[in-house]
Backbone as numpy.savetxt, mean C-alpha at the origin, in Angstrom:
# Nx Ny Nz CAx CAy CAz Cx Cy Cz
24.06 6.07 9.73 24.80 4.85 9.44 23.91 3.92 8.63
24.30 3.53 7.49 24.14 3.02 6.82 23.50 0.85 7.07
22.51 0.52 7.25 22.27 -0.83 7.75 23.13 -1.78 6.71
23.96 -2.95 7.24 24.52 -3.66 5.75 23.20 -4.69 5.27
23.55 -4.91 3.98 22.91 -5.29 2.83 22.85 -6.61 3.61
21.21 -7.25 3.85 21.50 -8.38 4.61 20.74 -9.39 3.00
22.20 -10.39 2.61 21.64 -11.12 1.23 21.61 -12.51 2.17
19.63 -12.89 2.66 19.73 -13.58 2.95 19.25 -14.82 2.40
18.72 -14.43 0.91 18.57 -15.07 -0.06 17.07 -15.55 0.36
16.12 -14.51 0.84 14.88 -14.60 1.48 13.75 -14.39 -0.18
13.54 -15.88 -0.41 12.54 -15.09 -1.07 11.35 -16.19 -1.62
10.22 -15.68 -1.90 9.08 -16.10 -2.55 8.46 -16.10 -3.67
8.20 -17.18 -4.42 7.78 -17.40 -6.08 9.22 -16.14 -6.95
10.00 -16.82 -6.34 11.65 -15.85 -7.22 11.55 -14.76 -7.06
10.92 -14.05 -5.71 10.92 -12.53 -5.78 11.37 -12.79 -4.29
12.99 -11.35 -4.50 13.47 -11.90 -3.16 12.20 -10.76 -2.40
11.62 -10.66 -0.80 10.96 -10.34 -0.25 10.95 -8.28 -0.76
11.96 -7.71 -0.16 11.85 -6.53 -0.76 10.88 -6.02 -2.03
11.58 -6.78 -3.10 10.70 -6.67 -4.35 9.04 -7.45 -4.38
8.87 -8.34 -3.41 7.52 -8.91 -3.67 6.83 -7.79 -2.80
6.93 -6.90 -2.03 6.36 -6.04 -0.96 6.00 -4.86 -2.46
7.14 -4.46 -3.06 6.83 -3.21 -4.53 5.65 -4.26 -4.99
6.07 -5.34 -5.50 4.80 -5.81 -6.52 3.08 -6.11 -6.12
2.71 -6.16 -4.90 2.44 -6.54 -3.86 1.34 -4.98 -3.26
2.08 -4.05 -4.09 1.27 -2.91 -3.19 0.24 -1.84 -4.25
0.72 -1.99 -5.42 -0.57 -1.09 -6.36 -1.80 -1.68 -6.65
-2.00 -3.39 -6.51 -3.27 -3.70 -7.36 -4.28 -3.36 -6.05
-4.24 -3.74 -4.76 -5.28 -3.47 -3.88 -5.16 -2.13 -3.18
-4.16 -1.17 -3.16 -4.51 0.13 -2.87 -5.55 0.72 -4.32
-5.16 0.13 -5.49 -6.26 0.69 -6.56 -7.97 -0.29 -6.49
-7.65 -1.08 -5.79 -9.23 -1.76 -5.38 -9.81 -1.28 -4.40
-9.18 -0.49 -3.36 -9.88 -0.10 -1.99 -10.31 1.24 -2.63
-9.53 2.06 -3.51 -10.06 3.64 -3.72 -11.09 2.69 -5.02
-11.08 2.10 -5.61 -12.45 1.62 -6.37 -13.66 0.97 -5.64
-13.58 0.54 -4.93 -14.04 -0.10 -3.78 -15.24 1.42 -3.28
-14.37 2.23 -2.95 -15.17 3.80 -2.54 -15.93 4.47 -3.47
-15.17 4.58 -4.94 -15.84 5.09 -5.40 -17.22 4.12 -5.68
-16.95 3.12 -6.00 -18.27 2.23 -6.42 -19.77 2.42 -5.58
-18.75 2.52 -3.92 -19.71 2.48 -3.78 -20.75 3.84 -3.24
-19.38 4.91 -3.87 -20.28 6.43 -2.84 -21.03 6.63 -4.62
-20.92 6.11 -6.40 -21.77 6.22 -7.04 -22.49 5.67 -6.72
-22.90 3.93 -6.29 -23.96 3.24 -6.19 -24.92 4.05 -4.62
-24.61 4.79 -4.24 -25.08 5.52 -3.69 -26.08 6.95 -3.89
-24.92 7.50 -4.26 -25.88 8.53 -5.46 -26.53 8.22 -6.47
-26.42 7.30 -7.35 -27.23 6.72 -8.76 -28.13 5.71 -8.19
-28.29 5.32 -6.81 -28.81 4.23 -6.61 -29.13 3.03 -7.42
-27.75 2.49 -7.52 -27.66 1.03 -8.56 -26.98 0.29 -7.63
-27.44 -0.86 -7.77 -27.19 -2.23 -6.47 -26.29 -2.71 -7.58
-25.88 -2.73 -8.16 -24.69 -3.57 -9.39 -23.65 -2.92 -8.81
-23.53 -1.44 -8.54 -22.10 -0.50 -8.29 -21.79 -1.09 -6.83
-22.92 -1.14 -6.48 -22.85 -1.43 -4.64 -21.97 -3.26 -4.46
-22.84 -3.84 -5.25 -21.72 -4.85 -5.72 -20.73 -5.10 -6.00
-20.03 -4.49 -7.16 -19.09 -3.96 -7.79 -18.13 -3.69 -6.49
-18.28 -2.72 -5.46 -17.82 -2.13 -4.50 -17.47 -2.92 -3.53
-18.68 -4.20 -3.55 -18.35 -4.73 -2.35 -16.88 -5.79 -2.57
-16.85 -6.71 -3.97 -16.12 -7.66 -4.10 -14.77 -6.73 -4.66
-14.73 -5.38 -4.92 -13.52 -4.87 -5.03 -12.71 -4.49 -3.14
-13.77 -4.12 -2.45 -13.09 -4.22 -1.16 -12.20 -5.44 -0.44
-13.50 -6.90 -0.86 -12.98 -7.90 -0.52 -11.67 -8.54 -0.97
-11.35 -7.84 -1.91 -10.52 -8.22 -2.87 -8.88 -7.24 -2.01
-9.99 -5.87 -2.04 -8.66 -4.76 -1.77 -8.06 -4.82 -0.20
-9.07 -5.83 0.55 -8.46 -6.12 1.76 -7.51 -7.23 2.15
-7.82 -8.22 1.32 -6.91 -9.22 1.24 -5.95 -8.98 0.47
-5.68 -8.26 -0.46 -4.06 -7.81 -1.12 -3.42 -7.13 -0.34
-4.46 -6.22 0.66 -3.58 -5.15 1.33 -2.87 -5.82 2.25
-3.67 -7.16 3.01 -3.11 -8.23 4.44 -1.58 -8.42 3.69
-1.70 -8.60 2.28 -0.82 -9.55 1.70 0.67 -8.22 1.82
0.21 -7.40 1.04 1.22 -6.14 1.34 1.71 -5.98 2.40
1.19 -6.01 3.86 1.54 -5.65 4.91 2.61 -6.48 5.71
2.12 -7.82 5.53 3.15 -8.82 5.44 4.34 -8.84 5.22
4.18 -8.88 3.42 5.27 -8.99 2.73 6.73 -7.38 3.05
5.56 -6.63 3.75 6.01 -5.31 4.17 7.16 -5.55 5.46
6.30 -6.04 6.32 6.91 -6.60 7.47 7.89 -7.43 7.41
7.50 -8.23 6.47 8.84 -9.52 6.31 10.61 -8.72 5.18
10.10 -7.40 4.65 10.96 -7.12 3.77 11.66 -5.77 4.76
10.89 -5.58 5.57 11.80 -3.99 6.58 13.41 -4.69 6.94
13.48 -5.41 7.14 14.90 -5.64 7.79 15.90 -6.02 6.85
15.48 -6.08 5.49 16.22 -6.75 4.56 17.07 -5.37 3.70
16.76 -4.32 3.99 16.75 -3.67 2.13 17.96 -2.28 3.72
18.91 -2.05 2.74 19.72 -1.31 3.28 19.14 0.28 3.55
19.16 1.06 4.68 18.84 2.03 4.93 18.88 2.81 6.80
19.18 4.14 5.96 19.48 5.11 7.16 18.26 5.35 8.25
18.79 6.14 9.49 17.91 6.84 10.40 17.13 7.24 9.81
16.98 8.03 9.33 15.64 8.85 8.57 14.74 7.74 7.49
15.44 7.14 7.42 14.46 6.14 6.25 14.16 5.54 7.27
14.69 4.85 8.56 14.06 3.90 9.21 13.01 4.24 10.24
13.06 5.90 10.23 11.72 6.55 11.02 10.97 6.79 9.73
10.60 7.11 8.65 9.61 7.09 7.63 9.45 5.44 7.20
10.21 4.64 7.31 9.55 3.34 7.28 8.71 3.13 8.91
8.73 3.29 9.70 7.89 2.93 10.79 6.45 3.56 10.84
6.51 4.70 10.33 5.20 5.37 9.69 4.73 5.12 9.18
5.17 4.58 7.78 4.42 3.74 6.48 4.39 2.72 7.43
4.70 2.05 7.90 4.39 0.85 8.55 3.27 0.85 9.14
2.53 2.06 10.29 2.00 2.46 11.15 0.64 2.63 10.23
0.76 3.65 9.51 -0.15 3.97 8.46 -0.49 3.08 7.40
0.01 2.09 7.11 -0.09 0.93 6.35 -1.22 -0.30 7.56
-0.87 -0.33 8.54 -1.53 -1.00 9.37 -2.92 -1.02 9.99
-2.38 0.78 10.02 -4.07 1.49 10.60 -5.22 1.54 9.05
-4.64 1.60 8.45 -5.38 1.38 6.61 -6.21 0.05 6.64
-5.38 -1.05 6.50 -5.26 -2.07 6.89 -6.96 -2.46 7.85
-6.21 -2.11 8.94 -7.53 -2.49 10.36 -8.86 -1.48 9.71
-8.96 -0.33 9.46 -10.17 0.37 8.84 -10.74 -0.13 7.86
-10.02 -0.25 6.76 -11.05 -1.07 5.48 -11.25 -2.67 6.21
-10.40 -3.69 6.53 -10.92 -4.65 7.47 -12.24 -4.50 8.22
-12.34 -3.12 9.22 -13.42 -2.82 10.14 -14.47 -2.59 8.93
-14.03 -1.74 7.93 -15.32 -1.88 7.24 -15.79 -2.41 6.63
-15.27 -3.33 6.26 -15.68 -4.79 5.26 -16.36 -5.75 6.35
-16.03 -6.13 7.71 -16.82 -6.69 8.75 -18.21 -5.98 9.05
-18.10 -4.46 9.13 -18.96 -3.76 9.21 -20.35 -4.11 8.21
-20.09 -4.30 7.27 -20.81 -4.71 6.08 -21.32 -6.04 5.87
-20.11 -6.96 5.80 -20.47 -8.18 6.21 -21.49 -8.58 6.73
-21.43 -7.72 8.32 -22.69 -7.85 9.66 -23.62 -7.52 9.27
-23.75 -6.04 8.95 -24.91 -5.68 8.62 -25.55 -5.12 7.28
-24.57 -5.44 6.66 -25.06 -4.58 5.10 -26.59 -5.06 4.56
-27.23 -6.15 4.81 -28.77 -6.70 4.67 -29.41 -5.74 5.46
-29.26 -5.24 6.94 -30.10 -4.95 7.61 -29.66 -2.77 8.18
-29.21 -2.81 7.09 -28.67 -0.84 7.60 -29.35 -0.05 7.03
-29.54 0.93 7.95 -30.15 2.17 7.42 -29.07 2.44 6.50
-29.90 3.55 5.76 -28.93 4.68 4.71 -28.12 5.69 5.21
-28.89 5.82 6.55 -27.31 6.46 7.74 -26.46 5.80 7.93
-26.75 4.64 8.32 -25.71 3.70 8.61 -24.57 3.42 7.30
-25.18 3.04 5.85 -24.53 3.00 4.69 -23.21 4.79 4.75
-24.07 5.18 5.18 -23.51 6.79 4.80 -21.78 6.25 5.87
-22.56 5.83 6.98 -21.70 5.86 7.84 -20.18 5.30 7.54
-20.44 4.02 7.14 -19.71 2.99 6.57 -18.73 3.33 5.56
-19.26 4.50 4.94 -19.06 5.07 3.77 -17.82 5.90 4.21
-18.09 6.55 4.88 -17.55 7.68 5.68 -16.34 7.06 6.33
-16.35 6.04 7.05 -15.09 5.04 7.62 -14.39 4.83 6.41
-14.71 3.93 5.29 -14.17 4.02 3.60 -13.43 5.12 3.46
-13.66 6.45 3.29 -13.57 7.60 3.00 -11.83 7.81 3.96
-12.25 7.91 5.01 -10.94 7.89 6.46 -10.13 7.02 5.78
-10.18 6.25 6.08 -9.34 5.00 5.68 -8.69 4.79 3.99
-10.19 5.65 3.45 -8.61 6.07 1.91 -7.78 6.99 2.15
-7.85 8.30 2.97 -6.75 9.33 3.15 -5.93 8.34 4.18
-5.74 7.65 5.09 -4.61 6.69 5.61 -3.81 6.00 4.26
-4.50 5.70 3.41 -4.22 4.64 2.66 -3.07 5.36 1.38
-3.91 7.05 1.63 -2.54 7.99 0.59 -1.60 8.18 1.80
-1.72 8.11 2.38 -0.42 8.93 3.16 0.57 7.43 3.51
0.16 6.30 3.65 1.03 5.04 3.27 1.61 5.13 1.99
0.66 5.29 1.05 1.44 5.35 0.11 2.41 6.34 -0.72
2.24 7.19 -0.35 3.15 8.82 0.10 4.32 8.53 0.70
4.48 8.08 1.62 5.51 7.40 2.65 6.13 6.22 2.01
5.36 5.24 1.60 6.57 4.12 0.54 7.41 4.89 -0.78
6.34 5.85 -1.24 7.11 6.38 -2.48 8.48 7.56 -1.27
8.35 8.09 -0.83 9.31 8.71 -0.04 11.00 7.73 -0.08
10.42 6.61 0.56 11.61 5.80 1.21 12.10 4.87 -0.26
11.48 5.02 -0.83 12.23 4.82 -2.37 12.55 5.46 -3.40
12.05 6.88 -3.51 12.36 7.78 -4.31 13.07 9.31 -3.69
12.57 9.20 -1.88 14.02 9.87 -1.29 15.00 9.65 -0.57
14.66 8.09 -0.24 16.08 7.50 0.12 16.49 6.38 -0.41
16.45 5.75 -1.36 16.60 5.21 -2.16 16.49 3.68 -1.31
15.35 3.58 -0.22 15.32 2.29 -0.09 15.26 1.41 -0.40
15.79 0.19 -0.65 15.72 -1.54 -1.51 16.38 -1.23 -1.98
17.22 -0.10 -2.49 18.69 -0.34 -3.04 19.97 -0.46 -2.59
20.21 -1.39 -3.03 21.98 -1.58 -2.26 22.56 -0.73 -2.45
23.56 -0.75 -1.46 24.68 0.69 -1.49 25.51 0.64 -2.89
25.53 -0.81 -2.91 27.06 -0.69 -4.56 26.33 -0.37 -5.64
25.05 -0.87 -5.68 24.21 -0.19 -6.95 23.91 1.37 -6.81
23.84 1.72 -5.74 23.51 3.19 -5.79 24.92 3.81 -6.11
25.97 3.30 -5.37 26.83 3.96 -5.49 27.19 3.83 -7.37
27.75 2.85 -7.91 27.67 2.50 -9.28 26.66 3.45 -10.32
25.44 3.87 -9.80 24.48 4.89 -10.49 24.93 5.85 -10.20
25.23 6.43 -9.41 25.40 8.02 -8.62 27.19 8.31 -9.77
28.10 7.08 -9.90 29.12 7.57 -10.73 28.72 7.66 -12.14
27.98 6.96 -12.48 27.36 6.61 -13.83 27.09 7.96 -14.09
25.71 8.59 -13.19 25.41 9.81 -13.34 26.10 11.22 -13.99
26.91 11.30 -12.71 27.86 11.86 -12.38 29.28 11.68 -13.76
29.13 10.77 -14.71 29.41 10.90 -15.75 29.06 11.27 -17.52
27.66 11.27 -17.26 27.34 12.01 -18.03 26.34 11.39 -19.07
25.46 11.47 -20.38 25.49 10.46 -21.28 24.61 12.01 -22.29
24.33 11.11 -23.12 24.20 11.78 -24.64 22.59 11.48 -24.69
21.70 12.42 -24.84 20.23 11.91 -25.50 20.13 12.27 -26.84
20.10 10.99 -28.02 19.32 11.28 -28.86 18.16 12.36 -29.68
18.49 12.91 -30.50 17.24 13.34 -30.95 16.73 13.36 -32.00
């Protein structure tokens, strides 16, 4: 059964919530996997610039992600969708969260002690990074799912309106 289209005219800087959650989710999932790499090269090349580099792309990729998760939370109840989308949205949700708390843990982690760690410890840290980017694909695996196999955030009359469109045919150029 189909949830109805709730137009509750919910929205922020002219993006109703649904759409600010899409806009909201590529720049800091691409700062946390830069964030890693920066810093597993500044590791191997031993350059304190990459390690840098690494650190203010995390700081960066953790606070977009808070912002995503949010805007995530605040947009689940809005955007029309079935049983099966609403158990693969609770996953992305789940996995979006646990992402979330890991790069958090490891950015505190660092915070605390990044002046005073062994190179085990760096390794270690590293290694939490590492975890926490495979959470961070499988969130994002799971959003592309619920929008590209169930066509979540789209209203039923627009889908339906495309699906006849389709279903009628058109001409490509060549």
């Amino acid at each position: 059964m189909l949830l109805p289209h709730a137009d509750t005219g919910a929205s922020w800087l002219g993006y109703d919530l649904p759409r600010l959650h899409a806009a909201l989710n590529d720049f800091p999932a691409a700062l946390l996997v830069a964030a890693v790499l920066f810093d597993l090269v500044a590791l191997l090349a031993r350059r304190d610039s990459l390690r840098v580099a690494g650190f203010w792309c995390l700081v960066a990729g953790v606070a977009g992600t808070g912002l995503a998760v949010v805007s995530g939370l605040l947009a689940e109840d809005l955007i029309p969708h079935g049983g099966s989308a609403h158990a693969l949205m609770e996953e992305h949700e789940r996995l979006a969260l646990v992402t979330l708390g890991l790069f958090a843990a490891a950015l505190a982690w660092r915070l605390v002690r990044e002046r005073s760690w062994s190179p085990g410890e760096r390794i270690a840290q590293l290694g939490l990074a590492l975890i926490a980017t495979v959470t961070l694909v499988a969130a994002a695996q799971h959003g592309g799912d619920l929008v590209f196999e169930h066509a979540g955030g789209i209203r039923t009359e627009v889908l339906e309106k495309e699906l006849q469109a389709r279903s009628a045919g058109h001409e490509h150029p060549e």
